[in-house]
C-alpha positions in Angstrom: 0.0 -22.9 8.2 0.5 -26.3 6.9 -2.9 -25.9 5.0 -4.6 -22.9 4.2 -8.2 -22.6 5.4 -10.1 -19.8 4.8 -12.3 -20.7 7.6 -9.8 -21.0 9.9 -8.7 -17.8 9.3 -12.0 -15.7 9.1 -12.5 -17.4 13.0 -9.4 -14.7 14.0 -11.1 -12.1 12.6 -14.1 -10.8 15.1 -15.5 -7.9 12.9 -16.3 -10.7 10.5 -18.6 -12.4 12.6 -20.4 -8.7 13.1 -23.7 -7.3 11.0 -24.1 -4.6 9.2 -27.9 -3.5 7.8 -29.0 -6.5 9.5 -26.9 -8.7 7.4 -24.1 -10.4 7.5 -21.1 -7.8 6.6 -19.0 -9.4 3.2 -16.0 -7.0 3.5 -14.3 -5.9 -0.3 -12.7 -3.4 0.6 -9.7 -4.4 1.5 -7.2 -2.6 -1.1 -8.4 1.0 1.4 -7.7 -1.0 4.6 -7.8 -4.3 5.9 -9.5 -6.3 9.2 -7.7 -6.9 12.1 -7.2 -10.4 13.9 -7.8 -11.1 17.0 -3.8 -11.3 17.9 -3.2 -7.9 16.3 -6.2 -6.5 18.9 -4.4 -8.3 21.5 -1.5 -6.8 21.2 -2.5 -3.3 21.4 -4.9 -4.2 24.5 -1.7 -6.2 26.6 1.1 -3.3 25.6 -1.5 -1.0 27.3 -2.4 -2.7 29.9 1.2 -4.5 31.0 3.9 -2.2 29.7 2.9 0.8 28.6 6.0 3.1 28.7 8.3 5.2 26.4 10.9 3.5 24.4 14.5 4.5 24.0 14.5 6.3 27.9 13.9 4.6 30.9 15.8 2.4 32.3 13.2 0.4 34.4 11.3 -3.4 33.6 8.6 -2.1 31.4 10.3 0.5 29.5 12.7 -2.0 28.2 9.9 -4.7 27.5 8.9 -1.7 25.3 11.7 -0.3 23.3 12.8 -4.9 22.7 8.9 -4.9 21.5 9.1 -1.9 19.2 12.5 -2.5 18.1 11.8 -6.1 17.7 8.9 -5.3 15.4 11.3 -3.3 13.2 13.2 -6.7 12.3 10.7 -8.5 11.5 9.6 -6.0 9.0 13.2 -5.9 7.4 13.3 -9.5 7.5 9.7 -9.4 5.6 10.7 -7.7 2.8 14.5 -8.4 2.6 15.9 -5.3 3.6 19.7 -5.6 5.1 18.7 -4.5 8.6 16.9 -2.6 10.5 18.6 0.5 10.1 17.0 0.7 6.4 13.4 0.5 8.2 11.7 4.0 8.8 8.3 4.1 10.7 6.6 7.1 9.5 2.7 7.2 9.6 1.5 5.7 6.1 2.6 5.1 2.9 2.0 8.9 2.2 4.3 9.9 4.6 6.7 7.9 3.6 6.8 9.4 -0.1 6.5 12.3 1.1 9.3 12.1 3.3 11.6 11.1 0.0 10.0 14.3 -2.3 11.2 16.5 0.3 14.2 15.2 2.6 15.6 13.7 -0.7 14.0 15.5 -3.5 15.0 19.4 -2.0 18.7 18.4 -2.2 18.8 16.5 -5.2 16.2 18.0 -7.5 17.1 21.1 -9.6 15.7 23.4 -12.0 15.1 21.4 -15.6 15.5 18.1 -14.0 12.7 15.3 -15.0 10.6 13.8 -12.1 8.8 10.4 -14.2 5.6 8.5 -12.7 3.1 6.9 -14.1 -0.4 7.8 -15.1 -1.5 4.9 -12.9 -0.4 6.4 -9.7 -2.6 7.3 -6.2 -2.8 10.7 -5.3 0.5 10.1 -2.9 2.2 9.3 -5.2 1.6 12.4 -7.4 0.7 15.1 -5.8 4.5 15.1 -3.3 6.2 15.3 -6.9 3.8 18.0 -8.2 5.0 19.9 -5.7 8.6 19.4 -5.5 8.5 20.0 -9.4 6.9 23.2 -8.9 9.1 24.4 -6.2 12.4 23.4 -7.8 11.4 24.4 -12.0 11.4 20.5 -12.6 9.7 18.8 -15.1 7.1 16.3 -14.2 6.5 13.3 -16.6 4.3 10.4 -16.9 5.0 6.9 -18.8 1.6 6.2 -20.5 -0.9 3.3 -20.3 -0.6 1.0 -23.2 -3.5 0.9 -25.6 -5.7 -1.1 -23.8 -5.5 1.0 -20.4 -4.1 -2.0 -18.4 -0.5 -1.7 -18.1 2.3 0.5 -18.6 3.3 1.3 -22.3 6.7 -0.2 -22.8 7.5 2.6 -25.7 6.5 5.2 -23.4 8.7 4.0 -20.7 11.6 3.9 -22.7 10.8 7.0 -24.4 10.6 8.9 -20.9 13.3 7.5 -19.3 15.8 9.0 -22.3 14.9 11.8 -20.4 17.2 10.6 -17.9 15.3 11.4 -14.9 16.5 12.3 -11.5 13.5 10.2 -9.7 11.6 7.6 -10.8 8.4 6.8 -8.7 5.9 4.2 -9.8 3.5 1.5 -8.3 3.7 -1.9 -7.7 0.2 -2.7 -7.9 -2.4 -0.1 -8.9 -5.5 0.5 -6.5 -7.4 1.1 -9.5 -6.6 -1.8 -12.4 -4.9 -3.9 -10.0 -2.2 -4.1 -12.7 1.5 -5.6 -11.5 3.9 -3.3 -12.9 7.3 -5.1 -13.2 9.1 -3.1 -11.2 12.5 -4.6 -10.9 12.9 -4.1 -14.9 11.9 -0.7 -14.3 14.3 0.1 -11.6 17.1 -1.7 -13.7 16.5 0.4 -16.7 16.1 3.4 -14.1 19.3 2.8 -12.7 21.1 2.5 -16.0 20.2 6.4 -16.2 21.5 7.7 -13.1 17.7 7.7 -11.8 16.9 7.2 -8.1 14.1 4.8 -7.9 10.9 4.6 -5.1 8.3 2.0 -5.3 5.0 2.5 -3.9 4.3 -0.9 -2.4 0.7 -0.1 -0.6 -1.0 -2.7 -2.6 1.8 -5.2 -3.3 3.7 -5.9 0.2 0.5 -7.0 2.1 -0.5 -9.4 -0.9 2.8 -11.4 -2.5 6.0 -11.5 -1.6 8.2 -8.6 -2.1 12.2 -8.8 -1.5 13.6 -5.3 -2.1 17.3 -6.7 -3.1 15.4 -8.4 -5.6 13.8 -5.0 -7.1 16.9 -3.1 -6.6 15.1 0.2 -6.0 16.2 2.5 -3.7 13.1 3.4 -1.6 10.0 1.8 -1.2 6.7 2.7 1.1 4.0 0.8 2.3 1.5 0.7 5.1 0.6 -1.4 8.2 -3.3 -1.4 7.9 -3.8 -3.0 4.5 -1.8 -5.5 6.1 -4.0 -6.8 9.4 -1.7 -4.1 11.2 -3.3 -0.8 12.8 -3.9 2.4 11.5 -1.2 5.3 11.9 1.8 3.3 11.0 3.7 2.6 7.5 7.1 2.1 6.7 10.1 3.9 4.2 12.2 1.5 3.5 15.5 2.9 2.2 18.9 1.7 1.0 21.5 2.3 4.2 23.2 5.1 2.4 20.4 7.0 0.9 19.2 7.6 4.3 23.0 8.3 5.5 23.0 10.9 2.9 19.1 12.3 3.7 18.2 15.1 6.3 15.8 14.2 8.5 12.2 15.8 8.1 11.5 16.7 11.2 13.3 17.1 14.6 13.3 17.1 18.1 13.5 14.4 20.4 14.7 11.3 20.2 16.2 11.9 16.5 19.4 13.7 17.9 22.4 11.9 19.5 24.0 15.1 21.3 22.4 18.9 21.5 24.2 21.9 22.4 23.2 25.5 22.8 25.0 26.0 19.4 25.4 22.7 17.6 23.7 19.0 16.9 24.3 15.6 15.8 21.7 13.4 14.7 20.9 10.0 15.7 22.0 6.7 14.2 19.3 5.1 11.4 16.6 4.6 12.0 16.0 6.6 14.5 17.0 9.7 12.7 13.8 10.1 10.9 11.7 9.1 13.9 11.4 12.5 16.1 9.7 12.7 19.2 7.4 9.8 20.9 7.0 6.9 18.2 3.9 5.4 17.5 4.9 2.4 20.0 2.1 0.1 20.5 1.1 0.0 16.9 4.8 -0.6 15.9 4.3 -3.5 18.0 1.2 -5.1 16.9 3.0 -4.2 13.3 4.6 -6.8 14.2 1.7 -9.1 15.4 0.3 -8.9 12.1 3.6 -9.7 10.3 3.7 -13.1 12.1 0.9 -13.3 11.4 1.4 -13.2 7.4 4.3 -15.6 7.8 2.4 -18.0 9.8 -0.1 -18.4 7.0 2.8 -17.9 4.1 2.5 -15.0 1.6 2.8 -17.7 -1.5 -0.8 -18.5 0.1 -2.0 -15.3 0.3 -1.4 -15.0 -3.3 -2.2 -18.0 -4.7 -6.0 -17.5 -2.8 -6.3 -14.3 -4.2 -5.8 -15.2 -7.7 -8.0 -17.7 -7.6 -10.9 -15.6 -5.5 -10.4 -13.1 -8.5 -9.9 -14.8 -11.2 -13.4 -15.9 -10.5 -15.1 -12.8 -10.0 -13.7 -11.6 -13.7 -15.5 -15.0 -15.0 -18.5 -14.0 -13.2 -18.8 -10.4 -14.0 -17.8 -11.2 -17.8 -21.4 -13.1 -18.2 -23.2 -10.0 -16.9 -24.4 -7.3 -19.6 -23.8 -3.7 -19.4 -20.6 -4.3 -16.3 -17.6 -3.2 -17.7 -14.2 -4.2 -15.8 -10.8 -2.8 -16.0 -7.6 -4.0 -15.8 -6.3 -7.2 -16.8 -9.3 -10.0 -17.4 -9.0 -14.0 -16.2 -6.4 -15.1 -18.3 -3.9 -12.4 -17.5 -4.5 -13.1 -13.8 -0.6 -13.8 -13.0 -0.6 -10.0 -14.4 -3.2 -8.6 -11.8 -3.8 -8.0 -7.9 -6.9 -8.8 -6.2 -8.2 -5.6 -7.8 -11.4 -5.3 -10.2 -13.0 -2.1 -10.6 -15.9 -2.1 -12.8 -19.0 0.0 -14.2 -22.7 -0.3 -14.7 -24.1 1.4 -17.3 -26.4 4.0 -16.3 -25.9 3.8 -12.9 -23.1 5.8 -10.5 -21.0 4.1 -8.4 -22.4 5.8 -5.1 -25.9 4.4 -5.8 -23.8 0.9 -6.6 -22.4 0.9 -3.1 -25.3 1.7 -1.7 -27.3 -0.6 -2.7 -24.2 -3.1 -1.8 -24.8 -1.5 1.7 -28.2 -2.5 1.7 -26.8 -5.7 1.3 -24.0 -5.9 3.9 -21.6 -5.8 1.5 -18.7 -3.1 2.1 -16.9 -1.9 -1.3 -15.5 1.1 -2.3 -16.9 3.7 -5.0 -15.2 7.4 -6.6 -11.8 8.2 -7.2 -10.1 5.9 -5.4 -7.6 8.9 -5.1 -6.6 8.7 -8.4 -9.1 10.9 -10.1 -6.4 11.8 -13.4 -6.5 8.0 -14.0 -10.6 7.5 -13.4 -11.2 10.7 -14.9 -9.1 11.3 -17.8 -7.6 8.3 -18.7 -10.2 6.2 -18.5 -12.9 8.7 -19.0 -15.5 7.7 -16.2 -16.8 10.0 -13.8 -15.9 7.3 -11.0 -15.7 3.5 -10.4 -17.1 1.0 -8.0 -13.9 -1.6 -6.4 -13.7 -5.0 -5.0 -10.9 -5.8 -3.3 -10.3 -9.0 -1.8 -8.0 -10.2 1.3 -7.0 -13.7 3.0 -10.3 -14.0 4.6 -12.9 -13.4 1.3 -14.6 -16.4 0.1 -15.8 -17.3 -3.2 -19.5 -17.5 -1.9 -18.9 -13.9 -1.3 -18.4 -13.1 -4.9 -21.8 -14.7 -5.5 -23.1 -12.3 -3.2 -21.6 -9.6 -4.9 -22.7 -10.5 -8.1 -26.2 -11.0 -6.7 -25.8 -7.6 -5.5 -24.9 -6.6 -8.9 -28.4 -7.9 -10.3 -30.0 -6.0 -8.0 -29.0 -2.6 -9.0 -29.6 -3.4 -12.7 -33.3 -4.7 -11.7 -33.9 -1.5 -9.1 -31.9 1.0 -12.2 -33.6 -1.4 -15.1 -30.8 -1.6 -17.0 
């Protein structure tokens, strides 16, 4: 895109031109999922309608339009975010299954009993919860590196501190859902690496907003998922360095995943397909890939350079308003945050804040954000409203938001 239009972009996007309470809908919530274009919806609609067939089987016109499609799509993803090749490019369902899939296919045979499992206190629920379990299954220890004092980013001390540890796995986030915070993880994998540590990055809320080269990082897996990123639901990728995945046993099997069965033996299929048992999730893989064009058509340097601008004036605008507390990074550390901001009212939950947005058409996001240790004990609120922006958000929308804002503390009188 030789200029970048926000306009011309919202006129892919049908949903936006939709109501919702009789209003207008003003979509922030885009760090839970994202809206489709129209080229994405297309996709899906011609793969059924032309050449719907399984991949990998037949032999016949369509079948093979099919398995170039889905296979196609898996290069375009590699090429995305720098992998190698294709081989290094799992499709698995979500970013949770993608961790998952490292905690156990990984994690079983190289976790043992007194080794250290570090994450940080910043980290979704999928990004916890597979390591709390593998911990307590293998007698591992599970650490966290700390917030620093002012609950934005990760304490440096504390990283250091943990990391003399010398952990087996180190899993963090590239961008939190929560303070929107950029975590710098290519130092982290580099000082990871340095003690033997195996690193995964959860890239949910960085890959569909910046440009993210995994040579660059270094780390050795990293997960993310096709709907924050104008994709469909029910597919997300592992990426994983060639001979980490060599080494890995698949999680599940059956067919598809095996290159030779017999009534006594197996042998599994080459990567990727090794991790990909039974039918795949074929048409979204290929509108996957829909949307990745997509992102390269309108250049991911654009994508963040709107974003930091779109948020960096929502944190001016919500500084001036009394009683709104935001966390995270503020305006001036804006080259430090995502397009992120979750904030509170004083005196007034977050459910009553969305719904009042409701009222409004505005869609945000309010509780947990499923990372209740974070929202609950770290920062010490029972939950938090979220705006999230995307491609398509204007600045006008912000003033709705804001508006919206005023409303609640008029209707709540605070």
């Amino acid at each position: 895109m030789k200029r970048f239009s926000v306009e011309q972009i919202r006129s892919d996007f049908p949903i936006l031109k939709t109501k919702m309470n009789g209003k207008p809908l003003i979509y922030l919530d885009n760090a839970a999922t994202s809206q489709k274009p129209r080229q994405v919806i297309e996709t899906l609609d011609n793969y059924y309608e032309n050449y719907n067939a399984n991949i990998h089987r037949g032999l016949y016109k369509i079948a093979e339009r099919a398995t170039e499609g889905y296979s196609g799509s898996k290069e375009k993803v590699a090429k995305f975010i720098g992998a190698d090749s294709m081989r290094e490019i799992i499709y698995v369902r979500n970013t949770t299954e993608a961790i998952n899939t490292v905690a156990i296919s990984w994690g079983d045979a190289n976790v043992k009993k007194g080794d250290h499992i570090l994450i940080t206190e910043m980290e979704h629920h999928s990004n916890i919860v597979p390591w709390m379990r593998l911990a307590k299954k293998k007698g591992a220890v599970l650490d966290y590196i700390a917030l620093d004092k002012n609950k934005c980013g990760l304490d440096a001390q504390s990283i250091g501190g943990m990391l003399d540890k010398r952990p087996k796995v180190v899993a963090l986030t590239q961008v939190s859902n929560v303070l929107g915070s950029i975590n710098d993880v290519k130092e982290v994998t580099r000082m990871a690496h340095k003690t033997g540590a195996v690193v995964l990055v959860d890239a949910a809320q960085s890959v569909p907003h910046m440009a993210v080269d995994v040579k660059q990082i270094g780390c050795d897996f990293l997960a993310f998922s096709a709907h924050k990123m104008l994709g469909p639901t029910g597919i997300g990728v592992l990426y994983g360095k060639e001979d980490a995945l060599e080494d890995m046993e698949p999680l599940l099997s059956g067919g598809d995943m095996i290159k030779t069965v017999h009534y006594d033996s197996y042998t599994w299929n080459d990567l990727p397909w090794k991790f990909e048992a039974g039918t795949s999730n074929i048409a979204d893989g290929i509108a996957f890939g829909t949307a990745i064009d997509y992102l390269n058509t309108v250049g991911m340097h654009n994508i963040r350079a709107h974003e930091k601008k779109i948020t960096k004036y929502a944190l001016d605008e919500l500084d001036g308003l009394d009683g709104v507390t935001t966390y995270g990074y503020g305006a001036k550390d804006i080259e430090k945050r995502g397009g992120v901001i979750a904030f509170a009212i004083d005196g007034v939950h977050p459910h009553d804040v969305a719904q009042i947005f409701d009222s409004e058409g505005i869609a945000i996001r309010a509780g947990h954000h499923c990372a209740m240790p974070l929202v609950t004990e770290r920062l010490k609120q029972v939950a938090l409203s979220r705006l999230s922006f995307y491609l398509y958000n204007r600045e006008s929308e912000v003033d709705s938001a804001i508006a919206a804002i005023r409303k609640v503390k008029k209707i709540f009188k605070v």
